[in-house]
N, C-alpha and C positions, 0 to 999 in steps of 0.2 A: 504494500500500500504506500509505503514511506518513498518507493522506488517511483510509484506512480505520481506520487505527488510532485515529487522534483523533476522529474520530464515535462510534468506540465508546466512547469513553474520555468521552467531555461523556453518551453513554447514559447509561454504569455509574456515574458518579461520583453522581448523587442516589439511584439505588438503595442504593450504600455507606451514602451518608450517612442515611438509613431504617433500613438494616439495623444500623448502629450503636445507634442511637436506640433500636431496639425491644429488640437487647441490653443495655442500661443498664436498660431495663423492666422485662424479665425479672432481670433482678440485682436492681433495689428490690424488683421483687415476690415473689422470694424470699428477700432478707433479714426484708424484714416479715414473713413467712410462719415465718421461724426464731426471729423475736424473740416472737411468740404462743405457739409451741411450749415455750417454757421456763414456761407457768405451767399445763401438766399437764393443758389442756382446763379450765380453771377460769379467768372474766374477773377480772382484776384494779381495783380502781376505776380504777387509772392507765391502765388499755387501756381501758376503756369512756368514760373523761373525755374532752373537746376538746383536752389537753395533748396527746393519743397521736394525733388528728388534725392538729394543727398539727406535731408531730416528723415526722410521714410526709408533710405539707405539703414543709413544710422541707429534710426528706431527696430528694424529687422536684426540688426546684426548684434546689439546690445543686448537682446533679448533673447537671444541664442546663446548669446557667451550666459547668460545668468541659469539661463536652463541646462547648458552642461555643466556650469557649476553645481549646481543643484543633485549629481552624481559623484560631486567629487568631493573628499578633501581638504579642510579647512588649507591655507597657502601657508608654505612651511613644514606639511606634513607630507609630502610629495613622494617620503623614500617607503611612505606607509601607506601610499595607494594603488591599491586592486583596480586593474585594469578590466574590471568585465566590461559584458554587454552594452549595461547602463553605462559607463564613464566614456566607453568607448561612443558610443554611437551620439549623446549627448555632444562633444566633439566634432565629432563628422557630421552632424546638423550645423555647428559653428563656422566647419568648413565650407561644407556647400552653400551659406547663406554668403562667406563672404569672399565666396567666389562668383556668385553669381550676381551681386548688390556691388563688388568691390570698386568698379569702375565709376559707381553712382555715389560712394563717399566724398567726402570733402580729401583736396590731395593732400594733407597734412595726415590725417589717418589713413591715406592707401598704402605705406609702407609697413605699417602694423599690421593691418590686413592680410599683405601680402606673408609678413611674417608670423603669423596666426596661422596661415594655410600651408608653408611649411613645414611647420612644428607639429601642425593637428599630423600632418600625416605623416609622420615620425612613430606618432603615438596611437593613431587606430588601427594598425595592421595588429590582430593578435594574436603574430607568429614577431614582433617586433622584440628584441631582445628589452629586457627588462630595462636596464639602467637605459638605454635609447629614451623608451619612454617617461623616466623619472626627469631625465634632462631635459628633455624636448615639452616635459608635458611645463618645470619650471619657464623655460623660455614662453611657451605658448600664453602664461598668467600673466608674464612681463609685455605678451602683444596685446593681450585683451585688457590689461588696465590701461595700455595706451588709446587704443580704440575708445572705452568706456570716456574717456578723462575726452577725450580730443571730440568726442559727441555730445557732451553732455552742453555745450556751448554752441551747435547746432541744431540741437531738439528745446535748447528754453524759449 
């Protein structure tokens, strides 16, 4: 029984971590859908500018980095985290967001970005030798508080 439980349980667990993922989606995509509604059906320069592609950039990619966090490891304890499913794939959401948003940040965070997407993939393969990933996952925290820090002054 105890055999059955934990099959299911390594199943379900990358399903969760999807279904979390696609919930965070659905929240930016209807934030950004409430922050258009305030100017009456009428574009504003600032929503039609790259300033309001890079904030929804930013907003995407900020919010990725706090959800793989949310698998990980208080920062500092790096040499004491478990690479599973959850930590891993938490990450490779991080990645794919800011690979595919990266272009649309502001250029002052596109080289963290760029160094996030590095580092994630250092650390998601989970045949990656261990210390690869202890290191890479440090560098990866040192690109996503760059990110966080370097957005939080295009999202106020």
């Amino acid at each position: 029984m105890a055999y059955a439980i934990d099959r299911l349980s390594r199943v379900f667990r990358p399903i969760h971590a999807w279904c979390a993922a696609l919930a965070c989606l659905a929240v930016l995509a209807g934030c950004s859908s409430d922050d258009n509604s305030s100017s009456a059906g009428s574009p504003t320069p600032a929503s039609s500018s790259g300033s309001s592609a890079a904030a929804q950039a930013c907003q995407r990619l900020v919010a990725l980095i706090g959800y793989a966090e949310e698998s990980l490891l208080p920062a500092g304890q790096e040499d004491q985290q478990k690479f599973d499913d959850a930590a891993r794939g938490g990450i490779a959401e991080a990645i794919g967001t800011a690979e595919r948003y990266g272009s649309q940040l502001p250029a002052s965070v596109q080289p963290a970005a760029q160094q996030l997407v590095r580092q994630g993939y250092q650390i998601v393969p989970a045949t990656a030798p261990r210390e690869t990933q202890v290191a890479s996952l440090r560098d990866y925290r040192r690109a996503a508080d760059k990110i966080v820090r370097g957005c939080a002054s295009v999202t106020d």
